[in-house]
C-alpha positions in Angstrom: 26.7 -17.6 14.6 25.6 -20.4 17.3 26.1 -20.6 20.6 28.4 -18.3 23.0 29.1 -16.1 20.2 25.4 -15.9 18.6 24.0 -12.3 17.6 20.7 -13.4 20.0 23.3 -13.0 23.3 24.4 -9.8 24.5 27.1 -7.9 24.2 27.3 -8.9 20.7 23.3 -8.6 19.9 24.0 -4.7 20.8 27.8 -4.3 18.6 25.8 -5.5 15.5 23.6 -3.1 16.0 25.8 -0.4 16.3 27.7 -2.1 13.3 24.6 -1.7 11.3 23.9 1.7 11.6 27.3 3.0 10.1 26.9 -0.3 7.6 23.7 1.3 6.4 25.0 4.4 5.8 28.0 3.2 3.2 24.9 1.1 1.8 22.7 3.8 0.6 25.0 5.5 -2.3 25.1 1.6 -3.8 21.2 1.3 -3.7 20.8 5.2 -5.2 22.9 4.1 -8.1 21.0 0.9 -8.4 18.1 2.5 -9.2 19.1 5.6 -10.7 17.3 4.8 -13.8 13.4 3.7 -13.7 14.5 0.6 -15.7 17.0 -0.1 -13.2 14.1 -0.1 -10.5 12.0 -2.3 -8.8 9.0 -1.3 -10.5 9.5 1.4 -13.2 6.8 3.4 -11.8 8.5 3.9 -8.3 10.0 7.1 -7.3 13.5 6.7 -6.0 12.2 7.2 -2.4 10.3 3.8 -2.4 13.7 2.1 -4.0 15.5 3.5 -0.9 12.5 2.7 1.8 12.1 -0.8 0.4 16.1 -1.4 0.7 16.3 0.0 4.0 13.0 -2.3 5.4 14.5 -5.1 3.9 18.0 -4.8 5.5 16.6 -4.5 8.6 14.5 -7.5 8.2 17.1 -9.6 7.7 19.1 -8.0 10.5 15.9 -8.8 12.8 15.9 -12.5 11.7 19.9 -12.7 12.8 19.0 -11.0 16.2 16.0 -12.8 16.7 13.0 -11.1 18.5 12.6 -8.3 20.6 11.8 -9.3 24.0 10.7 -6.0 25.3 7.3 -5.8 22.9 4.3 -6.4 24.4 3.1 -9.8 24.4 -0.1 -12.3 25.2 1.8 -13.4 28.3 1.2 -9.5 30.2 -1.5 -7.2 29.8 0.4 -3.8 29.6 -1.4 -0.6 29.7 0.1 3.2 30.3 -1.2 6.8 29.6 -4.9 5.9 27.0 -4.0 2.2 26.7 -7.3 0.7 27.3 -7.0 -2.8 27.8 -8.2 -5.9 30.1 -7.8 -9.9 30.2 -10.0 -11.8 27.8 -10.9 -15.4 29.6 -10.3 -18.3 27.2 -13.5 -20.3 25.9 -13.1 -24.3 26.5 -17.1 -24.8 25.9 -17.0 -23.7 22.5 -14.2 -25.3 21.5 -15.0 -29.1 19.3 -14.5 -31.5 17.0 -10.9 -30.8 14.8 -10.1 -27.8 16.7 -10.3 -29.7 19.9 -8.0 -32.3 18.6 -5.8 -30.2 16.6 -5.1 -28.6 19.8 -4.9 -31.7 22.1 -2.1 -33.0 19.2 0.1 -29.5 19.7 -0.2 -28.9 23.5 -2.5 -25.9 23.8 -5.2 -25.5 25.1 -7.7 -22.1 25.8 -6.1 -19.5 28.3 -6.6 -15.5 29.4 -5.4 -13.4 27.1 -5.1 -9.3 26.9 -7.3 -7.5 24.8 -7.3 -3.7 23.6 -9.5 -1.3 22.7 -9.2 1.8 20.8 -11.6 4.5 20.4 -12.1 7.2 17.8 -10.8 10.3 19.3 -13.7 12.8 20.8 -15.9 9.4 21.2 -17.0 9.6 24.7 -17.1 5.5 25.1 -16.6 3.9 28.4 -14.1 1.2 27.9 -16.1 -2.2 27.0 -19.6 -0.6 27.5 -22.6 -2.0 25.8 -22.9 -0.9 22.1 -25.1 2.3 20.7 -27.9 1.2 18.6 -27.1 0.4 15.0 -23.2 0.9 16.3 -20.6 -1.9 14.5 -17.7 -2.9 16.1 -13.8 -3.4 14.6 -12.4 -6.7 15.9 -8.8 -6.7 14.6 -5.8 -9.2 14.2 -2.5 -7.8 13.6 0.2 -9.5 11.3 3.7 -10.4 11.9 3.7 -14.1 10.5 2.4 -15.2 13.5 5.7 -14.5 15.3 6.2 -10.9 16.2 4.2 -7.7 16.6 1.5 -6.7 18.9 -2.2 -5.5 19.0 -1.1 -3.2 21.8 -2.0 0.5 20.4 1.6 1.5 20.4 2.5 -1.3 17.7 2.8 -0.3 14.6 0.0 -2.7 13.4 -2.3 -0.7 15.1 -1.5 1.9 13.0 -3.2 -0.1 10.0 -6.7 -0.9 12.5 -6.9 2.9 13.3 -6.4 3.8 9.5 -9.4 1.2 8.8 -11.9 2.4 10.5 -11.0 6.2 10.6 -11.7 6.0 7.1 -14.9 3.8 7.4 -16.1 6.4 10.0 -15.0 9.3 7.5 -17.6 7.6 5.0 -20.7 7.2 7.6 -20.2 4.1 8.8 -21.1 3.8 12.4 -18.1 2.6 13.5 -16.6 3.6 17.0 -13.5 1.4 18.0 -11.7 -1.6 17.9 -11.1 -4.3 19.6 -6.9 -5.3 18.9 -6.8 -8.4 20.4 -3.3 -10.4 21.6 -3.2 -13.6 20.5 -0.6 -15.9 21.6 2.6 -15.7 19.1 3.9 -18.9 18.0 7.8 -19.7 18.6 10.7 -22.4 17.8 14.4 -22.7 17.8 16.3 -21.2 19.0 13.5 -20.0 21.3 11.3 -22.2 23.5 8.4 -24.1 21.3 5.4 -22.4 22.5 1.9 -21.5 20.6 1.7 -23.6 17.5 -1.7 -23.8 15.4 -4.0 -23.9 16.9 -3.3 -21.5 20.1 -4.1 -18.5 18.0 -7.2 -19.7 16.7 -8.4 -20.4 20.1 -7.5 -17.0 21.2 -9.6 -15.0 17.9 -12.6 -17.5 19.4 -12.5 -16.3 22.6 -12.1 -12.7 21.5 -14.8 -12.9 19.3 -16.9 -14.7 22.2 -16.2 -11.5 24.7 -17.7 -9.3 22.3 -20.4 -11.1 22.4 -21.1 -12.3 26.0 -19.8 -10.0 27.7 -19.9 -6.8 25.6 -23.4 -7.3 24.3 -22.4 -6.7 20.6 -24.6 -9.3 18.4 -22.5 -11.4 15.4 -24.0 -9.4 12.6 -22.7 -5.6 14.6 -19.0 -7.4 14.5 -16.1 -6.8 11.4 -13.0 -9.2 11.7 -10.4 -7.3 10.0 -7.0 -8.6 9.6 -3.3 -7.5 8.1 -1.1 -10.7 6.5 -1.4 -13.3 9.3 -4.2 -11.4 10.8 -6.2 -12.0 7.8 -5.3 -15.6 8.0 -6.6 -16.0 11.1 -9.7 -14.2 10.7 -10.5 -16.5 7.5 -9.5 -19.6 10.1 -12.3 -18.2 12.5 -15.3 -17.5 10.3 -14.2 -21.1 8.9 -14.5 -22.5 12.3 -17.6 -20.5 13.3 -19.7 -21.7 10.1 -18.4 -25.3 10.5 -19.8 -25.5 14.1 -23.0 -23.6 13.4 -23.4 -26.9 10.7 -23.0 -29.2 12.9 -25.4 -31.2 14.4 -24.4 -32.6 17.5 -23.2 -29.2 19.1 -25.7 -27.3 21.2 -26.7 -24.4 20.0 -25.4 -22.6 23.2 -22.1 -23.6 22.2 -21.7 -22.2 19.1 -21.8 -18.0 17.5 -23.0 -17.0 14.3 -20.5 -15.9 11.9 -19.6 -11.9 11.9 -21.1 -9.5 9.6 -18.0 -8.7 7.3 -14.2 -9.1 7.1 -11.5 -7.4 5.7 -8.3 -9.1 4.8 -5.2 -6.7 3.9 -2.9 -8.4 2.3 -4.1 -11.9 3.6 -1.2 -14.0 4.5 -3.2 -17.3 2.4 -0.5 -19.7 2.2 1.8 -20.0 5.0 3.5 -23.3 3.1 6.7 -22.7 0.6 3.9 -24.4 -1.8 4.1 -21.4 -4.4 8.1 -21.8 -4.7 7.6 -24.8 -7.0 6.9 -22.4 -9.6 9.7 -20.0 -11.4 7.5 -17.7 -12.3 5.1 -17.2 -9.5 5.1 -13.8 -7.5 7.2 -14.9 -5.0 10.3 -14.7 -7.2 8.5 -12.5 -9.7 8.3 -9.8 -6.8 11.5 -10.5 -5.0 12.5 -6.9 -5.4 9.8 -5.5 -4.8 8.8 -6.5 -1.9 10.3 -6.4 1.9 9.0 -10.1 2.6 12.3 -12.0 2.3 12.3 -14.9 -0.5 13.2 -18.5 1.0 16.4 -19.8 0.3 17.0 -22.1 -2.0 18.7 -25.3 -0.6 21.5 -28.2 -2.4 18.8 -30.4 -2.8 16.5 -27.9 -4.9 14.3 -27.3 -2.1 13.2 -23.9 -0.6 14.4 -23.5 3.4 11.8 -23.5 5.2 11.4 -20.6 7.6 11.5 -19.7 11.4 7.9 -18.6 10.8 6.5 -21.7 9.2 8.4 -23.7 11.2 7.0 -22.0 14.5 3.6 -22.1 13.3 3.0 -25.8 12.0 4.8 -27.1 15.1 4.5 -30.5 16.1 1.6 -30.7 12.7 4.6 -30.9 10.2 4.7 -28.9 7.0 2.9 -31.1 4.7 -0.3 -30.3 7.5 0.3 -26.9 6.7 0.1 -26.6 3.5 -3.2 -28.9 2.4 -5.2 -27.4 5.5 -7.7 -25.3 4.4 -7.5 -23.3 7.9 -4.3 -22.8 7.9 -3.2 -22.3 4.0 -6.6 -22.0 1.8 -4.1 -19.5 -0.7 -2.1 -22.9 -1.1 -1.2 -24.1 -4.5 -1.9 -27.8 -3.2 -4.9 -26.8 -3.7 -7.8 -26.9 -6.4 -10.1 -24.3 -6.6 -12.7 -26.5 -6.2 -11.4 -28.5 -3.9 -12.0 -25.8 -1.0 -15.3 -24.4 0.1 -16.0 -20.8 1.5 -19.7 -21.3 1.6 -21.8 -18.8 3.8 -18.7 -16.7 4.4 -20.0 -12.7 5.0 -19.3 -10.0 2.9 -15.4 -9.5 2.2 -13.2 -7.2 1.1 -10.1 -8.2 0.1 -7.0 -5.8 -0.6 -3.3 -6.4 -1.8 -0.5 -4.8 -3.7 0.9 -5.8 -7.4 4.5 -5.8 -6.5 4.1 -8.0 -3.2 5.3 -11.5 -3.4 2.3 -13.0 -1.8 0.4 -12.0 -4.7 -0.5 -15.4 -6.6 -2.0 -16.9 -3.3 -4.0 -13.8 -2.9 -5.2 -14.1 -6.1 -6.4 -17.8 -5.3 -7.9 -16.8 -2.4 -10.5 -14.4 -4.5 -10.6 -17.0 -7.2 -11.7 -19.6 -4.9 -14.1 -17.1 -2.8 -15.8 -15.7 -5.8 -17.0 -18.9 -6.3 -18.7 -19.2 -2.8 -19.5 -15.5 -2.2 -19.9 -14.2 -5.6 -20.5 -10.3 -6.0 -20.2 -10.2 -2.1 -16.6 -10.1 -2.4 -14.6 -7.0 -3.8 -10.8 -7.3 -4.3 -8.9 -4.1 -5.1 -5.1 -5.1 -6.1 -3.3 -1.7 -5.8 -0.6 -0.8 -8.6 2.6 -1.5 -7.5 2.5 -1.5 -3.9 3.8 -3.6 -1.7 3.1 -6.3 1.4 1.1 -4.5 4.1 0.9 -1.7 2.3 -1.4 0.3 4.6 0.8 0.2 6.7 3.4 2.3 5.1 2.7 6.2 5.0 4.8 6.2 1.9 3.0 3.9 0.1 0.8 6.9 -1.7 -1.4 7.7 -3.4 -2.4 3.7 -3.4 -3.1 3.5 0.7 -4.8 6.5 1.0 -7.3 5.2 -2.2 -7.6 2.0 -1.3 -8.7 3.1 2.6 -11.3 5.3 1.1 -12.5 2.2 -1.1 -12.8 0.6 2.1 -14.8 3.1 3.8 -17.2 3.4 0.6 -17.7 -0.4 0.8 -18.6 -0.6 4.2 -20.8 2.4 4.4 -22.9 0.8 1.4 -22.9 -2.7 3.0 -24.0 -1.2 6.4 -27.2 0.8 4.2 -28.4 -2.4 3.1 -28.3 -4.4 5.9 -31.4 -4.1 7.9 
């Protein structure tokens, strides 16, 4: 629908709704006969629980895209706290911003800009809320997912739930890890919606997060972890990329430039946010249609693939070709040769993703073309059968629960060999 009678306008946004949850109802005997048989499944190995959680998530991700987003989730535009929400404005950083990032945000509009920040503490820790770090202490600075177009890093989001199961279990395994700092970048939007935040506002946001940890936290680079889900993990690849590049290059103060952060961990890295993997039939993306609650893009007349609300919002006024052969934005992109991009002096990385997610391939070219640069610095742990975001999902067991404790091993050895 368009116009007067769109699903986005009320009172028909709130009769769908109600629509959808008797139509979900008369949907659910269809999907349990579906999969009544394991060959009939997704993935034979499934239970018929995860058929009937996958089919639900997915309906409702397609109902989300006819309704568009929810207005009432916390946003970069407010700081919101409540009851335990610790959070404060994080000023933007114009001084360290140079060469391609300052033009690439001169050619879309934006420009650096306060932003809200949270923190979340291990329960019991006695930490006042942005005081100076304990010696030897290493701190969690997260990006949620959402393709760069929903969610929040406030702790009520359900993406928090994934940066609290991190470092729980990283604390679990004696790393000195304490909190997190879930910071909320700007979200990118396009039609029907106003055109805000395209590459590079969020970029510009990570920086100045990652500066406040710094300057005004006292944390040093090596005592900081960028962790990331799907587009979080996309930008924190985008940030250590930029934070390398600048320490490189020459004519940049070295006041005006951080070191790059101890360690990063990328779940499910969203690596290619072009269609560039639809050019082949039997990549994951059509391979793990089913399995997966990440919507396939529609195939078009012409033989094209659509190209979404999210890539669309996100490239803005760059195009979609800039997307797909930039290595900040897409370095998973099958334009690509593996040889063709660098990851040179990136930290210590661990890399997760599930078998039956559709963003699989690119993944998978993202630790080809790491291992390469970072060699045995880099552990990837593909978990059998799971799905997009899979940490996120209590469900998703017993691959979340052993791939968090993987996790938590890694980063307890890292953290006993560094000095």
């Amino acid at each position: 629908m368009s116009g007067f009678l769109s699903l986005r306008r009320e009172p028909f946004k709130s009769l769908y709704l109600l629509f959808c949850k008797f139509d979900i109802l008369l949907r659910k005997p269809w999907w349990v006969i579906r999969n009544l048989l394991p060959s009939w499944r997704p993935r034979r190995s499934w239970p018929m629980s995860w058929c009937l959680q996958i089919n639900e998530i997915r309906y409702y991700e397609a109902v989300s895209k006819a309704i568009g987003t929810n207005d009432n989730h916390p946003t970069a535009k407010e700081l919101r706290l409540g009851p335990g929400v610790l959070g404060l404005y994080v000023d933007g950083v114009p001084q360290l911003v140079h060469d391609k990032l300052q033009f690439w945000a001169r050619t879309a509009g934006v420009e650096p800009t306060r932003i809200p920040g949270y923190w979340m503490h291990q329960p019991g820790e006695p930490i006042v809320m942005g005081s100076k770090p304990a010696p030897g202490e290493k701190v969690v600075l997260y990006f949620h997912g959402g393709g760069y177009v929903i969610h929040s890093a406030h702790p009520d989001s359900p993406t928090s739930y994934i940066a609290r199961s991190v470092v729980q279990h990283c604390a679990a395994a004696g790393a000195n890890i304490r909190r997190i700092f879930n910071l909320e970048y700007r979200l990118s939007s396009h039609d029907p919606y106003p055109r805000e935040n395209p590459f590079p506002a969020a970029l510009l946001d990570a920086l100045a997060g990652y500066a406040y940890l710094i300057n005004d936290v006292g944390f040093l680079s090596s005592d900081i972890v960028i962790a990331g889900d799907s587009a979080g993990g996309n930008l924190a690849l985008a940030l250590t990329r930029y934070l390398l590049e600048m320490q490189a290059h020459d004519e940049i103060p070295a006041e005006q430039k951080l070191k790059p952060p101890f360690a990063m961990i990328l779940l499910s890295p969203w690596a290619d946010v072009s269609n560039s993997y639809c050019a082949y039939p039997r990549s994951s993306v059509f391979t793990n249609a089913r399995s997966d609650f990440l919507i396939v893009p529609s195939k078009l007349h012409d033989g094209t693939y659509k190209v979404d609300y999210e890539l669309r919002a996100y490239s803005g006024v760059h195009g979609i070709a800039f997307a797909e052969t930039n290595e900040y934005v897409s370095p998973g992109s099958a334009a690509f040769k593996d040889e063709d991009i660098s990851f040179r002096g990136f930290p210590p990385t661990y890399i997760t993703s599930g078998s039956g997610e559709i963003l699989l391939d690119q993944i998978r070219a993202l630790v080809r073309r790491m291992q390469r640069d970072v060699g045995g610095n880099l552990i990837y742990y593909e978990a059998d059968d799971a799905i997009h975001d899979f940490i996120g999902f209590p469900w998703q067991e017993p691959q979340r629960t052993t791939t968090l404790k993987n996790i938590g091993k890694w980063m307890s050895e890292l953290l006993s060999k560094s000095p």
